[in-house]
Backbone as JSON, one array per atom type, in Angstrom:
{
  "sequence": "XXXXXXXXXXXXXXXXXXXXXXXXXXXXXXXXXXXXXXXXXXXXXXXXXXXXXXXXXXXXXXXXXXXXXXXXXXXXXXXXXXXXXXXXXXXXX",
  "N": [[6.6, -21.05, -58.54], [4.35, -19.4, -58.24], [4.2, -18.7, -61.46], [3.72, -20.82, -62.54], [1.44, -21.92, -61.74], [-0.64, -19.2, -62.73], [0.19, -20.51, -65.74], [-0.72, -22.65, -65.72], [-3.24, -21.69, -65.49], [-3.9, -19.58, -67.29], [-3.9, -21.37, -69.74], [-6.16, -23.22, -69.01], [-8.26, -21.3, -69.26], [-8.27, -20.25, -71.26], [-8.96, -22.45, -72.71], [-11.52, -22.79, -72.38], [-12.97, -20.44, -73.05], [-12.17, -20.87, -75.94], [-13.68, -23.17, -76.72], [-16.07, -22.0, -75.86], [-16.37, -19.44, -77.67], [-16.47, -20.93, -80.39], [-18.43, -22.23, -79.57], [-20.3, -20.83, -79.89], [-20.46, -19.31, -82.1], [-20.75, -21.19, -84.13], [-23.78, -21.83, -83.63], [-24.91, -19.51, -84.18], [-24.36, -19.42, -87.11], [-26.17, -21.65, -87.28], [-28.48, -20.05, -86.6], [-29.45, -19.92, -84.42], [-30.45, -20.1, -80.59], [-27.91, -18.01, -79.24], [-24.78, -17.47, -77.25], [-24.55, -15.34, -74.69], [-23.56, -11.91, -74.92], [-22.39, -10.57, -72.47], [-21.49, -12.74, -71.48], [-19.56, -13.59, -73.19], [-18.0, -11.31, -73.11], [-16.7, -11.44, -70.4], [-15.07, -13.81, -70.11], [-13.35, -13.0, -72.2], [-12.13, -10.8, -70.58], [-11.18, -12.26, -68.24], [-9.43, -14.23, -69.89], [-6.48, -14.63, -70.85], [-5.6, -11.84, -73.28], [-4.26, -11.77, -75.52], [-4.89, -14.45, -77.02], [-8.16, -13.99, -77.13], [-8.54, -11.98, -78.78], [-6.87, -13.45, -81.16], [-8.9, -15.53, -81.29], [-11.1, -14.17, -81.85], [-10.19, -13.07, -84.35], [-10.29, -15.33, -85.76], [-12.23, -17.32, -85.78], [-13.93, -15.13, -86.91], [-15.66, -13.59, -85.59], [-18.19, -11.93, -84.01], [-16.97, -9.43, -84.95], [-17.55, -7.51, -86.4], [-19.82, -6.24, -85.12], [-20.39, -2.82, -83.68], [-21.34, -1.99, -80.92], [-20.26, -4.59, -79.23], [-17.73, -4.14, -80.27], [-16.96, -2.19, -79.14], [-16.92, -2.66, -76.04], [-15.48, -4.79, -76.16], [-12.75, -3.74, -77.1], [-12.57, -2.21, -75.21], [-11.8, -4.0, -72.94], [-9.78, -4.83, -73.45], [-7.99, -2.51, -73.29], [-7.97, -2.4, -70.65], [-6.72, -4.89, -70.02], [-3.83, -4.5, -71.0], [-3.49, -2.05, -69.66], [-3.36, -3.34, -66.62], [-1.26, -5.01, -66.76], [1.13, -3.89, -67.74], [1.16, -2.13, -65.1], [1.3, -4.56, -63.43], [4.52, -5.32, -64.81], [5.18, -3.03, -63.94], [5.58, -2.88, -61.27], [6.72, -5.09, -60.62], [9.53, -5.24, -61.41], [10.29, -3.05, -60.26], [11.09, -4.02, -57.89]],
  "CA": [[5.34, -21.7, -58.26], [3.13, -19.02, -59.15], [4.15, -18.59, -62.47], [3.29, -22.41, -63.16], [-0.26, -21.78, -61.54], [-0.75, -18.45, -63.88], [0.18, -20.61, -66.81], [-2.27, -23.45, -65.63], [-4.64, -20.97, -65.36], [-4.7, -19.37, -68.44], [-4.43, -22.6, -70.74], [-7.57, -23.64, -69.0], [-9.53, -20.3, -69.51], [-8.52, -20.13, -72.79], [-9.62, -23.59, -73.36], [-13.07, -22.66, -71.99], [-12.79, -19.35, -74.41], [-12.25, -21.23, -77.11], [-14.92, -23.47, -77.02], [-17.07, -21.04, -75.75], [-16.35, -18.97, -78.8], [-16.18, -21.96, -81.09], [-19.85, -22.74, -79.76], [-21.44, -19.26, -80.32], [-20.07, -19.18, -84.01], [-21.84, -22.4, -84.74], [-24.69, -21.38, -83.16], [-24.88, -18.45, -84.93], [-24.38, -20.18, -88.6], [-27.47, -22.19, -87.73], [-29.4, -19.07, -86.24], [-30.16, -21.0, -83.01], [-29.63, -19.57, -79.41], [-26.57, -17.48, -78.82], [-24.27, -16.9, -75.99], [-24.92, -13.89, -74.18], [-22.2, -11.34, -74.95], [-21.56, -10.43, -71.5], [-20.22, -13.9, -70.84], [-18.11, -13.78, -74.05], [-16.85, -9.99, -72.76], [-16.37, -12.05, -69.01], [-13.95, -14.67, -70.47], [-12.01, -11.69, -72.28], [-11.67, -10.02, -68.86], [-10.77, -13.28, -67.62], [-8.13, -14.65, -70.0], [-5.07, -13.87, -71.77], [-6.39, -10.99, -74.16], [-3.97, -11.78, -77.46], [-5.96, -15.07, -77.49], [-9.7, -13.17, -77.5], [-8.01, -11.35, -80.72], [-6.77, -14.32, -82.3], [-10.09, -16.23, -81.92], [-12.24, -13.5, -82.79], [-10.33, -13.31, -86.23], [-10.26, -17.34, -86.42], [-13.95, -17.64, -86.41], [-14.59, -14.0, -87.7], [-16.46, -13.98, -84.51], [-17.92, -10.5, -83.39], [-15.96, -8.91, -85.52], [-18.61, -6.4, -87.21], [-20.76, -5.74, -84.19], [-19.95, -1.87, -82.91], [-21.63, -1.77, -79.65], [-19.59, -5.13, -78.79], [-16.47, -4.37, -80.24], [-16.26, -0.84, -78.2], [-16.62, -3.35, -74.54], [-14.32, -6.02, -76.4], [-11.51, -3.02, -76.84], [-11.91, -1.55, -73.28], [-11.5, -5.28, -72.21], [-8.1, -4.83, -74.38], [-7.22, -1.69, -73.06], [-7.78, -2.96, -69.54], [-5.43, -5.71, -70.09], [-2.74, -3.49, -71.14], [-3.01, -1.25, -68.11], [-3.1, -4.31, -65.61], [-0.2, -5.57, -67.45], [2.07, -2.16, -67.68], [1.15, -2.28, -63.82], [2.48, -5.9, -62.98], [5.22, -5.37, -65.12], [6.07, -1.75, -63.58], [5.74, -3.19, -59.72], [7.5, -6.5, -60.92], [10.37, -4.35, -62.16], [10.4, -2.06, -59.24], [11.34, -5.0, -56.77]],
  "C": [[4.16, -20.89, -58.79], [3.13, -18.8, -60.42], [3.39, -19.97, -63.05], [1.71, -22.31, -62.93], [-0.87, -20.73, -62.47], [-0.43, -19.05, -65.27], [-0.85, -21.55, -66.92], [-3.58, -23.03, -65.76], [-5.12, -20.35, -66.57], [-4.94, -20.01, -69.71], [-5.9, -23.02, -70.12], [-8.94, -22.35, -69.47], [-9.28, -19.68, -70.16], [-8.85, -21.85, -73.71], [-11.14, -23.67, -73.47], [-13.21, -21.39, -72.67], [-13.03, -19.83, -75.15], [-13.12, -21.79, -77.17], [-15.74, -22.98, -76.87], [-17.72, -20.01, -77.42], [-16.62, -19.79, -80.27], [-17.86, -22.34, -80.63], [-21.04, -21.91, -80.21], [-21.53, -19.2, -81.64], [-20.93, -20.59, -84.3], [-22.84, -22.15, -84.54], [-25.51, -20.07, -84.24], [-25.1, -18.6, -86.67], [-25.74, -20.75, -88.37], [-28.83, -21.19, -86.9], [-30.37, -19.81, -84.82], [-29.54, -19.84, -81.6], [-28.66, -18.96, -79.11], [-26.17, -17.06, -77.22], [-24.39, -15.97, -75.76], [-23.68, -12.99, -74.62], [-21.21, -10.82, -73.94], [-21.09, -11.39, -70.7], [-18.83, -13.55, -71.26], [-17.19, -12.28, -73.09], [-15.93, -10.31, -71.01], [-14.98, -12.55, -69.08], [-13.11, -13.59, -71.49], [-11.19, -10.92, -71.28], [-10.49, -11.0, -67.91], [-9.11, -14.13, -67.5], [-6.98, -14.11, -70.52], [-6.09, -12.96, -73.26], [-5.96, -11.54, -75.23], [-4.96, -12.99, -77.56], [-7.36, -14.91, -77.23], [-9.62, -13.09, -78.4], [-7.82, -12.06, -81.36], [-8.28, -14.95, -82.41], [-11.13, -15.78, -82.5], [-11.73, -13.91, -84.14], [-10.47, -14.49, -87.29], [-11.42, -17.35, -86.87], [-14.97, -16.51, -86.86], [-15.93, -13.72, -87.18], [-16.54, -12.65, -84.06], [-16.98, -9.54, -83.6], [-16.48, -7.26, -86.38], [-18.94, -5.37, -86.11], [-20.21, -4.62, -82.98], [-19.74, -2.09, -81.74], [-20.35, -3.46, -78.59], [-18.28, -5.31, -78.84], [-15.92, -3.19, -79.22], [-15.72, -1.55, -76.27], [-15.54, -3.65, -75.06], [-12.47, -4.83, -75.84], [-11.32, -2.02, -75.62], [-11.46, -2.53, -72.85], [-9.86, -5.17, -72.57], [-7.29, -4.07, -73.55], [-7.19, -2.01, -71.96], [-6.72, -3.68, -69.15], [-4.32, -5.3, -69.76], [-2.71, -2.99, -69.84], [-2.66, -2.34, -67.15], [-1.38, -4.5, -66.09], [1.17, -4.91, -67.68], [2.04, -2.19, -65.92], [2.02, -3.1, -63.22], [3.58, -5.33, -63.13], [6.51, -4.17, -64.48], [6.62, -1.85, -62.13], [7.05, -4.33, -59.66], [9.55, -5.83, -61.15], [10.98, -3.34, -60.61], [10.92, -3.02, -57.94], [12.83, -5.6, -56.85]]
}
């Protein structure tokens, strides 16, 4: 049961990622308004990390910008640890 709710959960908040990301990059092309970055670094925190990484390189999205890629890859390395955690408790049972 909870696996099914953890997979519900992160197709939806990588659906709201993606367009999120997918609206900034347009945005951005026509030099209009941009999303804040500490949403985008929110919804990294939020969802499944490999898809952050793939969509950055899809839409070549925040891909330059130091100061946001140093959050982006703590958000990464975060992941990882959570994830080494689960996996070490999960394991341990």
């Amino acid at each position: 049961m909870i696996i099914k709710i953890l997979l519900i959960y992160f197709l939806l908040i990588n659906i709201v990622t993606f367009t999120i990301r997918w609206i900034d990059k347009r945005r951005a092309i026509k030099k209009k308004w941009r999303i804040p970055e500490k949403t985008l670094l929110i919804l990294t925190l939020l969802g499944w990390i490999v898809w952050a990484v793939f969509w950055m390189q899809v839409f070549h999205h925040k891909t330059i910008k130091s100061k946001f890629l140093i959050y982006f890859r703590s958000a990464v390395a975060a992941w990882f640890i959570i994830l080494w955690i689960l996996f070490y408790f999960y394991l341990q049972s």
